[in-house]
C-alpha positions as CSV (number, residue, x, y, z in Angstrom):
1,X,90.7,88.7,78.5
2,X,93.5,86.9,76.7
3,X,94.7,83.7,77.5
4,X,98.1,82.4,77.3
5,X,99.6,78.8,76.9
6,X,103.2,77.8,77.3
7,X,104.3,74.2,77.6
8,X,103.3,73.6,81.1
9,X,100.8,76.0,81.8
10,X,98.1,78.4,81.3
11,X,98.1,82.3,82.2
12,X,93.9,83.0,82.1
13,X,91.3,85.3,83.2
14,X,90.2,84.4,86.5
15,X,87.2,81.9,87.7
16,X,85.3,81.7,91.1
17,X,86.5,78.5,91.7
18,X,89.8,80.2,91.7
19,X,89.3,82.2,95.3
20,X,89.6,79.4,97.6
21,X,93.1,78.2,96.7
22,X,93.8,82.1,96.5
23,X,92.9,83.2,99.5
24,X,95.0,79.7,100.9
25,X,97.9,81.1,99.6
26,X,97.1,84.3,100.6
27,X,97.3,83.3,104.6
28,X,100.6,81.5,103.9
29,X,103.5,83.5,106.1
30,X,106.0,81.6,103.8
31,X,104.0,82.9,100.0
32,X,103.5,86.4,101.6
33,X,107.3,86.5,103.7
34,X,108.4,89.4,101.6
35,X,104.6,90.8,100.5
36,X,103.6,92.4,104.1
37,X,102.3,89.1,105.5
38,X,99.3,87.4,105.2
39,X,95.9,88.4,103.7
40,X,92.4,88.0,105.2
41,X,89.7,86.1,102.9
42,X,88.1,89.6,101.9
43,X,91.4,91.2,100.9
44,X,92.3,88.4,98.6
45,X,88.9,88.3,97.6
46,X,89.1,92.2,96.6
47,X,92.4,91.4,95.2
48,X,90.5,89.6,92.4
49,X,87.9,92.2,91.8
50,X,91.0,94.6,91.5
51,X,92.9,92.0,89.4
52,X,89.8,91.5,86.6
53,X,88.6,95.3,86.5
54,X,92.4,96.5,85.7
55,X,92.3,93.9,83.0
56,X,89.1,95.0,81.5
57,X,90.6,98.4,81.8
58,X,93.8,98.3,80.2
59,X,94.4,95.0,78.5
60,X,97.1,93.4,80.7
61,X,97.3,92.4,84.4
62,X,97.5,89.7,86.3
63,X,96.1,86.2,85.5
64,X,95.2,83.2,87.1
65,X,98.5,80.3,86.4
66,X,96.9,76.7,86.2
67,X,99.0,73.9,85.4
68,X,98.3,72.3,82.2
69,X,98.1,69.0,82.7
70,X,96.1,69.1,86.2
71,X,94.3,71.9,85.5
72,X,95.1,73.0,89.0
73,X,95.5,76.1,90.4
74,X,98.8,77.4,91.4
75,X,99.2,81.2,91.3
76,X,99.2,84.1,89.6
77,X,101.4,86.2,86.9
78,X,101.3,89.1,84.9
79,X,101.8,93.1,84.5
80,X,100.6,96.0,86.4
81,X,101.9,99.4,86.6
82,X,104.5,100.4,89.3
83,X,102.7,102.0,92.1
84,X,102.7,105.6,92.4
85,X,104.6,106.2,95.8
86,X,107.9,104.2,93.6
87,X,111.0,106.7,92.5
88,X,110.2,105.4,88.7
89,X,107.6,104.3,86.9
90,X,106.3,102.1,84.3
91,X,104.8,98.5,83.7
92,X,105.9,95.6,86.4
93,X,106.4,92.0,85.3
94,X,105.3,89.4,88.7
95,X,104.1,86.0,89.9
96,X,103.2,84.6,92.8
97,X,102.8,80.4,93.1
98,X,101.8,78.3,95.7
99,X,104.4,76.9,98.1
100,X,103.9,73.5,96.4
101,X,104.2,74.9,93.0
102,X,107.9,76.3,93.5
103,X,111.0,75.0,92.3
104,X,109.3,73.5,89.4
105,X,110.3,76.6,86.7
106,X,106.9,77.9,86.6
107,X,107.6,80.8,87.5
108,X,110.3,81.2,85.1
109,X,108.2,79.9,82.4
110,X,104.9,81.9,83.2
111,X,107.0,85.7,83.5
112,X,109.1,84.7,80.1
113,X,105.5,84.2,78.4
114,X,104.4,87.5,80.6
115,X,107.2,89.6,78.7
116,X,106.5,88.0,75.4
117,X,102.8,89.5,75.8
118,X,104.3,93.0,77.2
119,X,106.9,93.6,74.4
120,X,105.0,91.9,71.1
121,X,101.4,93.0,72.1
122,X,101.6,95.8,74.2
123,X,104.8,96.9,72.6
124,X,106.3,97.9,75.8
125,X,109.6,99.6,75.5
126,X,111.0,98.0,78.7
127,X,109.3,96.3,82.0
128,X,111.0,96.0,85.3
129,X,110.5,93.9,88.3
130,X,110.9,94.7,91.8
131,X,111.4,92.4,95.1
132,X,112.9,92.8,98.3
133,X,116.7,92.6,98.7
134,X,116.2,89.3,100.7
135,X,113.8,87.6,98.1
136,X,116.7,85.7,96.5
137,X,114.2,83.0,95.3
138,X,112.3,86.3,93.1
139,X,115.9,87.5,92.2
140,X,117.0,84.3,90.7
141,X,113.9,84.1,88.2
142,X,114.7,88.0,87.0
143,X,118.1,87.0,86.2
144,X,116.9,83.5,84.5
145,X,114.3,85.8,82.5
146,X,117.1,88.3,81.5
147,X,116.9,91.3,83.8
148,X,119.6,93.2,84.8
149,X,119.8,94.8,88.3
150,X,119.4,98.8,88.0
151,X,121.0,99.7,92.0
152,X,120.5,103.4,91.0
153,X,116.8,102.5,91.3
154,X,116.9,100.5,94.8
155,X,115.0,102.1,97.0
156,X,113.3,102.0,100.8
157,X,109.7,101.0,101.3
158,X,108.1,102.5,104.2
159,X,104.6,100.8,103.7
160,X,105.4,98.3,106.1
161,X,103.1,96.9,108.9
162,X,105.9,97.8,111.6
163,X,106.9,101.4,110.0
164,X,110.2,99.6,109.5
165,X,111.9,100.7,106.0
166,X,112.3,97.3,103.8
167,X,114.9,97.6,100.7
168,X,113.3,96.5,97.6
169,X,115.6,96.1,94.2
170,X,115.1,96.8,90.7
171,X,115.5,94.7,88.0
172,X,115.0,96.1,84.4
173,X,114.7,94.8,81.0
174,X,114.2,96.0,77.4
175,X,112.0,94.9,74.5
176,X,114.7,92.8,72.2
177,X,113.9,95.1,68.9
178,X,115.4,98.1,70.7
């Protein structure tokens, strides 16, 4: 599994000491607001398992974020492929950090060295992004990584825990060659 450095941080293949402050952020309300609430232990758990086999599968997915200089734990980022019940498909950019992690750019910084991977290694021809139409916080870092909002491609997700439809966004963006 590759591993990626930017200036603050460290995109890498995942480690057991990894599923405790995993599965913490996991059973945050606030991390998980607009992910369909909190996880148990054995679903982040699984998660992982999921997260290394798709890597070992296809050559991109989602790593484990530390922070450089602490070597701390603080989330996760990376590419997976747009699930199947989705009007469109292809590859998804995303990241997930710890409450104590945000509003310190890492997100920013971790998807930016996320899309250098998908368009110079996997020679993606575009990768979208897609949030709920209340996660501003998500919204801002697509913008600040160069997306553009596609509304033709906003859609209703009924996979909800209360059957309630939730309105996601697109957000799309091309390889810079084409």
């Amino acid at each position: 599994m590759i591993e990626i450095r930017t200036a603050r941080l460290v995109l890498r293949p995942w480690r057991a000491s990894d599923l405790e402050p995993w599965a913490a952020m996991n059973a945050d309300p606030e991390v998980r607001e607009h992910l369909g609430g909190p996880l148990t232990r054995a679903q982040s758990d699984d998660s992982v398992a999921s997260f290394t086999a798709d890597f070992a599968q296809r050559g991109y997915g989602w790593w484990a974020v530390e922070e450089q200089t602490t070597g701390d734990f603080i989330g996760f980022a990376g590419l997976d492929r747009v699930d199947e019940h989705l009007p469109f498909t292809g590859v998804e950019v995303g990241w997930r950090l710890a409450r104590p992690a945000w509003g310190h750019g890492y997100a920013t910084e971790a998807a930016l060295a996320t899309l250098t991977f998908a368009f110079e290694s996997l020679a993606l021809p575009d990768v979208l992004a897609i949030t709920t139409v209340d996660n501003v916080r998500s919204q801002a870092v697509m913008r600040r990584i160069g997306m553009t909002r596609d509304p033709a491609g906003d859609f209703d997700d009924h996979r909800t825990a209360d059957g309630a439809p939730t309105r996601n966004v697109l957000h799309r963006i091309s390889h810079p060659r084409t």
